[in-house]
C-alpha positions as CSV (number, residue, x, y, z in Angstrom):
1,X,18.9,21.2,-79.0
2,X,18.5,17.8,-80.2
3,X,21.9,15.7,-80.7
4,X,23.1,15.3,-84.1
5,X,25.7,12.2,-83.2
6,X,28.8,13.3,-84.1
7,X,29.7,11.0,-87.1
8,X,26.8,12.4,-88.8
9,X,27.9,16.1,-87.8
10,X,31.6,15.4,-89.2
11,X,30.2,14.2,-92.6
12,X,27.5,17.1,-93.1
13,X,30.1,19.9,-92.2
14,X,33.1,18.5,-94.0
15,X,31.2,17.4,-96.9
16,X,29.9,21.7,-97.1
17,X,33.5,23.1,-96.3
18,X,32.0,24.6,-93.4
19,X,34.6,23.5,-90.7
20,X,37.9,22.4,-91.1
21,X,37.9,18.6,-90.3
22,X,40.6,19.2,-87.7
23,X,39.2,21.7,-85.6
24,X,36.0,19.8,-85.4
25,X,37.3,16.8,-84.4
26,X,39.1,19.1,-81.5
27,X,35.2,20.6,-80.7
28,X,33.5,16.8,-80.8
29,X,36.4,15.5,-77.9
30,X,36.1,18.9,-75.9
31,X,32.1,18.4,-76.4
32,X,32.8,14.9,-75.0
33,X,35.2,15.9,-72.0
34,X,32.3,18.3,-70.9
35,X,29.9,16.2,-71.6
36,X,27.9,18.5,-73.8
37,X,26.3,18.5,-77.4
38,X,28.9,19.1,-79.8
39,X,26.5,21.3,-82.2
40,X,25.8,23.4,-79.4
41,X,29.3,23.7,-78.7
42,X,30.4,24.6,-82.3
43,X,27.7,27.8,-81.9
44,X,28.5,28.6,-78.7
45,X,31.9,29.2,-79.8
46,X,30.9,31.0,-82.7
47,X,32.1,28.6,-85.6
48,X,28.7,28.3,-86.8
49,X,25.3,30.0,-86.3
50,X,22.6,29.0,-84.2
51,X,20.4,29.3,-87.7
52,X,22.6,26.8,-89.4
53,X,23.0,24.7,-86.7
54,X,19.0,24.3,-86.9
55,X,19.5,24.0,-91.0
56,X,21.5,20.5,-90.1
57,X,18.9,19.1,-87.6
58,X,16.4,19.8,-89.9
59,X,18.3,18.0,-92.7
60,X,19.3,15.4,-90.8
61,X,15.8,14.7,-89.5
62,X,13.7,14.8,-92.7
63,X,11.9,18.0,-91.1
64,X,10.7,21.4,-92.2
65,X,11.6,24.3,-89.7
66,X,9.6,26.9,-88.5
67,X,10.4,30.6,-87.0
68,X,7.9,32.7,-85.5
69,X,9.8,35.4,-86.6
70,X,8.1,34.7,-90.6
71,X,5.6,32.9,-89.4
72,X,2.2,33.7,-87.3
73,X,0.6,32.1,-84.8
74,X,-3.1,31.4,-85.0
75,X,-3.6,32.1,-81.6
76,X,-7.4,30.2,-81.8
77,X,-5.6,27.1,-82.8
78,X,-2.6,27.7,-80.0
79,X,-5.1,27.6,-77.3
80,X,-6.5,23.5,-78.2
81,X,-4.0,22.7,-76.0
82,X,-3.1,24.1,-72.7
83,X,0.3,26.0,-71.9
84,X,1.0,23.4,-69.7
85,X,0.8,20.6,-72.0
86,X,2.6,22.9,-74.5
87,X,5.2,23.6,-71.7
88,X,5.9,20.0,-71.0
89,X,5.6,18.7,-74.6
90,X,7.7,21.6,-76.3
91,X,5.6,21.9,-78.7
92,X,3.0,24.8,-80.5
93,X,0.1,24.1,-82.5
94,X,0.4,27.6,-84.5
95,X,-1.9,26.5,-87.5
96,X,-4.2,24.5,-89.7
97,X,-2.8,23.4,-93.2
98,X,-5.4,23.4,-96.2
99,X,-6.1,20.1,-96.1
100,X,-7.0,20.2,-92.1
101,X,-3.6,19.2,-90.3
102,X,-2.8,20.8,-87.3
103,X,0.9,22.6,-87.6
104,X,2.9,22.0,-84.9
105,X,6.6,23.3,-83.9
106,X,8.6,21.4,-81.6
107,X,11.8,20.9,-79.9
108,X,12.1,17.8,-81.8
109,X,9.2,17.0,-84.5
110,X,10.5,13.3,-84.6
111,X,9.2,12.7,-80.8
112,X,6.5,10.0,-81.5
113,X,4.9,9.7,-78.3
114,X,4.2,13.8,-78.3
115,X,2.7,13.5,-82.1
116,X,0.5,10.2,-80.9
117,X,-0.6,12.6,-78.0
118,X,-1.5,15.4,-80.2
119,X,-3.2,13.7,-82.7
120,X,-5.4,11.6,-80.5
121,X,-6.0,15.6,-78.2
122,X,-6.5,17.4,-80.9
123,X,-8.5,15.1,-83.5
124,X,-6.7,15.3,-86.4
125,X,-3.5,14.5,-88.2
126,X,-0.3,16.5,-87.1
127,X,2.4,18.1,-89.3
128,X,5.5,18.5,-87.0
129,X,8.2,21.3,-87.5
130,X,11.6,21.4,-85.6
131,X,11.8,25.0,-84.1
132,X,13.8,26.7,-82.1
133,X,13.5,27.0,-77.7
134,X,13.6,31.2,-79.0
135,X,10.6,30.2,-80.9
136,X,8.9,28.5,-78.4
137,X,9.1,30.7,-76.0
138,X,7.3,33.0,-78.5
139,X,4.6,31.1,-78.3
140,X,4.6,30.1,-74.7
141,X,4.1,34.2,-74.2
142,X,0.8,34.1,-76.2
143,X,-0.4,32.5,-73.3
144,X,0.4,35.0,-71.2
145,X,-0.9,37.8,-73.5
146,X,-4.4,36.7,-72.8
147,X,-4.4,36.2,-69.6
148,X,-2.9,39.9,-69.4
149,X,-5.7,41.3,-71.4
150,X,-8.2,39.7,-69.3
151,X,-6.5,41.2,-66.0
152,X,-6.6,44.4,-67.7
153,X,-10.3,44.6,-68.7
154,X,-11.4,43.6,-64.8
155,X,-9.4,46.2,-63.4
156,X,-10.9,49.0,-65.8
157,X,-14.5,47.3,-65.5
158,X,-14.0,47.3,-61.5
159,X,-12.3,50.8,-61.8
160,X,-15.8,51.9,-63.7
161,X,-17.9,51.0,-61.0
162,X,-15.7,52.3,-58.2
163,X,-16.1,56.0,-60.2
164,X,-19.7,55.0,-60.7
165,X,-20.4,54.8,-57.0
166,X,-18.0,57.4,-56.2
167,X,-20.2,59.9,-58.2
C-alpha cells in the first residue's frame, strides 16, 4: 500500500471524525517505532477498513479506484502485456475506454515511469486506476486460467488418440 505521509493522514481523518486525533497520533508513533505504514497499521488494527483506507489514497492522489469485484476484465486486452511485466509493474490493463485508452489498475497509478512504459508497449494513451494487491492478484490468475485450459485440452486431445489406438 502506497504511503499516505502522515500529516496528510492526520488532516483527512480528523477533518471526517473518523479517528480520534489522539489515538492516531498514538498509531502514527507506533507505525514509526516499527517502521511500518501508518495506514496500514490503522487497518490492521481494525480502526478503519481496508476499503476506506483505499478511499483516502485515492483522494489523496487525484485517482479513480478500481475493484475487480464490479468490474470485468477484458481478458483480450489483459494479455497485450505479459504476466511478467504485469507481475513486476503491478499493474492490469483490464480495458479500453470509448475514446481508445487503455484502462489500467495499479498499485500506485501515479508511478510515471510504469505509465511511460505502457503507453510506449501498448501504443496508446493510458488511464491509470489505484487498485487493490486483492485485485491484482485477480488479475494475475487470469493468466493462469489460460494456461490451464490449454493444459486441459492437450491432455483430452492426447487422451483421444490413446483410446483411438487402443481400439
Amino acid at each position: 500500500m502506497i504511503v499516505l505521509p502522515n500529516e496528510i493522514l492526520k488532516n483527512m481523518l480528523s477533518s471526517e471524525g473518523i479517528v480520534e486525533v489522539g489515538r492516531l497520533e498514538a498509531v502514527i508513533e507506533e507505525a514509526a517505532r516499527k517502521k511500518q505504514n501508518a495506514l496500514e497499521l490503522l487497518v490492521s488494527k481494525g480502526i478503519i477498513s481496508k476499503d476506506y483506507a483505499f478511499t483516502l489514497l485515492a483522494k489523496h492522489l487525484g485517482a479513480q479506484r478500481v475493484s475487480f469485484n464490479n468490474t470485468g476484465i477484458d481478458e483480450n486486452v489483459l494479455r497485450l502485456i505479459s504476466e511478467d511485466v504485469a507481475r513486476k509493474r503491478k499493474a492490469i490493463v483490464f480495458g479500453r475506454d470509448a475514446a481508445g485508452a487503455y484502462l489500467v489498475a495499479m498499485e500506485d497509478p501515479t508511478d510515471l515511469q510504469t505509465l511511460d512504459f505502457l503507453s510506449l508497449r501498448l501504443g496508446g494513451q493510458i488511464r491509470s486506476f489505484l487498485t487493490s494487491d486483492e485485485d491484482l492478484n485477480k488479475g494475475f490468475s487470469l493468466y493462469g486460467k489460460e494456461l490451464t485450459q490449454d493444459f486441459k485440452e492437450i491432455i483430452e486431445t492426447e487422451e483421444k488418440l490413446l483410446l483411438a489406438t487402443i481400439s
